[in-house]
N, C-alpha and C positions, 0 to 999 in steps of 0.2 A: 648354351645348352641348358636342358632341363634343373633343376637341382633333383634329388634322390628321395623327396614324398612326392613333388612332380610325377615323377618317372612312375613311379606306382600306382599313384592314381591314373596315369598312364593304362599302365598293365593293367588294369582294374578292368577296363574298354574291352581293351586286344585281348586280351585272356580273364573270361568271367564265366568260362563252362557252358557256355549255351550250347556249345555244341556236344555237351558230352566228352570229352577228350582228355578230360586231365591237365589243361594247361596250364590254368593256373600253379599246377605243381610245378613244373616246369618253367614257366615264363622268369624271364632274369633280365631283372633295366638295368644290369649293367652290358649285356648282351647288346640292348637297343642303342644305348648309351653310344657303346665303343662301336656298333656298326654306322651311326649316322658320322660320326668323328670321324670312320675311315672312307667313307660314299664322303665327306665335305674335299678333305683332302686327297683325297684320287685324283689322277688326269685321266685314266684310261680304266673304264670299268666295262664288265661286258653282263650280263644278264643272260638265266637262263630258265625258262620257262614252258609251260605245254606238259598235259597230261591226260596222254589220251585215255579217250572211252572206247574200245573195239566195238561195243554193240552199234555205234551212232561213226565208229570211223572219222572221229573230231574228237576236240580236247573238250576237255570240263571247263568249266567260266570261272572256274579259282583258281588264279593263278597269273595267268595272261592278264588282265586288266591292272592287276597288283605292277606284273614286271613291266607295262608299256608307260603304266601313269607314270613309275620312278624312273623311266628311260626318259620321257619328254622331262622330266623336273633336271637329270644329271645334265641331259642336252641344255637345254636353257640356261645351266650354271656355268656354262663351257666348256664339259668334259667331252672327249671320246666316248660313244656309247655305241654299244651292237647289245642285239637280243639275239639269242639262238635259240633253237628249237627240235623236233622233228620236222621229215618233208610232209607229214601225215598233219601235223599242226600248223605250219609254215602260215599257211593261208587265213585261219580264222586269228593267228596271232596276229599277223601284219594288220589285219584289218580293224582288230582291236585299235591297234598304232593309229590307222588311217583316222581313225574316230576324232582322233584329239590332235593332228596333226604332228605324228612324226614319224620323220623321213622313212619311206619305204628303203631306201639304202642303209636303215639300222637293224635290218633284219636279216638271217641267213640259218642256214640249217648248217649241221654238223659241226666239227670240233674245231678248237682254237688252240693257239699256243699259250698254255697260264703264263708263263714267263713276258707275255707281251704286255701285261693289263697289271692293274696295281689292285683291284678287288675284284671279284666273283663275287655275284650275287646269285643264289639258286633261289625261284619263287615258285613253292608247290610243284616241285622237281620229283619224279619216281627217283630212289636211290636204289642200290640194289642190296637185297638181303645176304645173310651168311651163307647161304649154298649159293652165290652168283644170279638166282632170278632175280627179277621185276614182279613185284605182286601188287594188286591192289586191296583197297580199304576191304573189298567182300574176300580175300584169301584167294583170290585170281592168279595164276601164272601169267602177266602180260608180256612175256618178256620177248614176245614177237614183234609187239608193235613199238617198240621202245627203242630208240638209238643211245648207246651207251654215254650219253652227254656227262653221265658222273665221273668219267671219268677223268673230265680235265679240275675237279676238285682233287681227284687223288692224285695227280700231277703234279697240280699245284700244293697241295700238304706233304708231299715229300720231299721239293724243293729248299734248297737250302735258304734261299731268299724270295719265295714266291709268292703270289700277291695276299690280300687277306679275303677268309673266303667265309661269305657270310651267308646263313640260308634262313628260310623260312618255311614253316611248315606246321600243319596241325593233327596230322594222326601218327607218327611218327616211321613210316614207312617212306619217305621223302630223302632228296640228298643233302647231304647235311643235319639229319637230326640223329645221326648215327652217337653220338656225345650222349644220346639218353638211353640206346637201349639197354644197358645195364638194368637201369633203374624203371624202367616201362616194363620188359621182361615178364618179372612176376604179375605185374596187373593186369595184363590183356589176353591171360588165357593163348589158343591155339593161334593168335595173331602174332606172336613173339614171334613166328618164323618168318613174317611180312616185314619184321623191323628193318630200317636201311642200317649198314653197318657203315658206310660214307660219312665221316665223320666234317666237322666245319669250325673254323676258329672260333666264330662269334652265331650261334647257334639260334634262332626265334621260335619259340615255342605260342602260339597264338590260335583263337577258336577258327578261325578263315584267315589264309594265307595274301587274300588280297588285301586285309587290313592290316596285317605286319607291314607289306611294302608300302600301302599310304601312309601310314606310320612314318616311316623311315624318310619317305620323300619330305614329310612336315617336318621332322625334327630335325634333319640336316639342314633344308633349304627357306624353312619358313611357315609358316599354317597355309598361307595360299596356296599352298602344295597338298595340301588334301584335298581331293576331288571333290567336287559337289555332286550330289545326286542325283543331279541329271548327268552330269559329267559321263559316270558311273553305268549309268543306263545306257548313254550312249555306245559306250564300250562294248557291255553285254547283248546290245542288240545288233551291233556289225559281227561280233561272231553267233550270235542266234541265224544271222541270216545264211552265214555259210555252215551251218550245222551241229555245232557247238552244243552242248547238254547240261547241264545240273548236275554235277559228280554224284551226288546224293540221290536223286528222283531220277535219274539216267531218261529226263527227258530236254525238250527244250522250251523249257518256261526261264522268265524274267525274272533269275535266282539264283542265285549262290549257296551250294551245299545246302541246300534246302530252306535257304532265309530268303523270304519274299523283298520287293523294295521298300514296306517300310519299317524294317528292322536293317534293312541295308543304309536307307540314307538317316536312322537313327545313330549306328556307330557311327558314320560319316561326321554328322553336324557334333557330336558327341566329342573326336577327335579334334576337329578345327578350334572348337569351344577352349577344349584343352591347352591344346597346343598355344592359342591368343593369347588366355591367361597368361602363360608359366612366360612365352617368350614375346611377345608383341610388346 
């Protein structure tokens, strides 16, 4: 594993504000640290991903590519791995999978038993706010199109022995980023009532949530594990094709939260770089 200037020039990548978000306030390498340590040691992890856009009736492109890359790396390491979803995502997620090869039988919609799995991974997950909605980044009520997938994180957090449950997420209405809204609250104005209150043991505060999880995928299993940027593209283009969108531009262009491809395969090469260094 990394050492701890490592880790921060790390964090430096994954959280340097470009998106506007405040991450860097946020971002914690001991967070990243202790999630890759628990994703090496896992047998049985399960992923959960997909956030829809009701205008386009498909998921945004951050998030899904993050949770499928780190399913083909946990696969390959020899774990147990499932992805879930909504039935409303199911399709442009799996296809993401299909991109990079893996198994259509690690995908399924609705809820699991936390008790069976040794980590939860939540990647760009809606969590639900303090009055029970789903809202999105615009102060949206989505909570129609949203299946309550958060709640096998509060399942598993009240479990006396239940798996470790790690999330990632960049505006803080996500499941799992529930650990900051104390402290997000006063900065965000009328979006404090968007906060997720879904709270998660090992928390990722990062500008786009698909590069917390290639993150995650590198430092547990190796820098080969951060996708190339074709890799990447190949992803975002099997779900562009089933109707997929730009959480940000709510259209369907070749982008993530509004970063074109090449600010995308700059973090990319940025992180592998990284990663080489500190552990190769």
């Amino acid at each position: 594993m990394m050492d701890p200037m490592d880790l921060r020039k790390l964090g430096d990548l994954l959280a340097s504000d470009r998106a506007g978000r405040m991450a860097p306030r946020f971002f914690d390498p001991s967070s990243l640290h202790g999630a890759a340590l628990a994703l090496r040691e896992a047998r049985r992890v399960v992923l959960v991903t997909g956030f829809m856009i009701p205008s386009a009736m498909a998921p945004e492109t951050d998030g899904p590519p993050g949770a499928v890359w780190l399913a083909r790396a946990l696969h390959e390491a020899g774990k147990e791995v499932k992805v879930i979803t909504d039935r409303g995502c199911l399709d442009a997620v799996s296809a993401a999978g299909a991109a990079i090869r893996v198994p259509r039988e690690t995908f399924s919609p609705g809820l699991v038993d936390p008790l069976e799995w040794d980590a939860l991974v939540y990647v760009e997950r809606i969590g639900r706010s303090q009055d029970g909605t789903y809202r999105n980044m615009r102060g949206l009520d989505v909570s129609h199109w949203v299946e309550p997938l958060d709640q096998i994180a509060l399942d598993a957090l009240s479990a006396p022995q239940g798996p470790t449950v790690i999330a990632v997420g960049d505006g803080g209405n996500e499941a799992g980023m529930g650990n900051y809204r104390d402290a997000l609250s006063p900065l965000v104005g009328d979006f404090a009532r968007c906060l997720s209150v879904v709270e998660s043991h090992l928390p990722l505060a990062v500008d786009v949530s698909n590069w917390g999880a290639y993150a995650l995928a590198g430092l547990a299993f190796g820098p080969r594990w951060v996708p190339s940027p074709e890799a990447e593209l190949d992803m975002l283009d099997a779900m562009l094709d089933l109707g997929a969108v730009d959480g940000a531009r709510l259209r369907r262009t070749r982008s993530v939260d509004g970063f074109d491809p090449p600010v995308l395969g700059e973090v990319l090469i940025g992180l592998s770089r990284a990663l080489d260094g500190s552990l190769g």
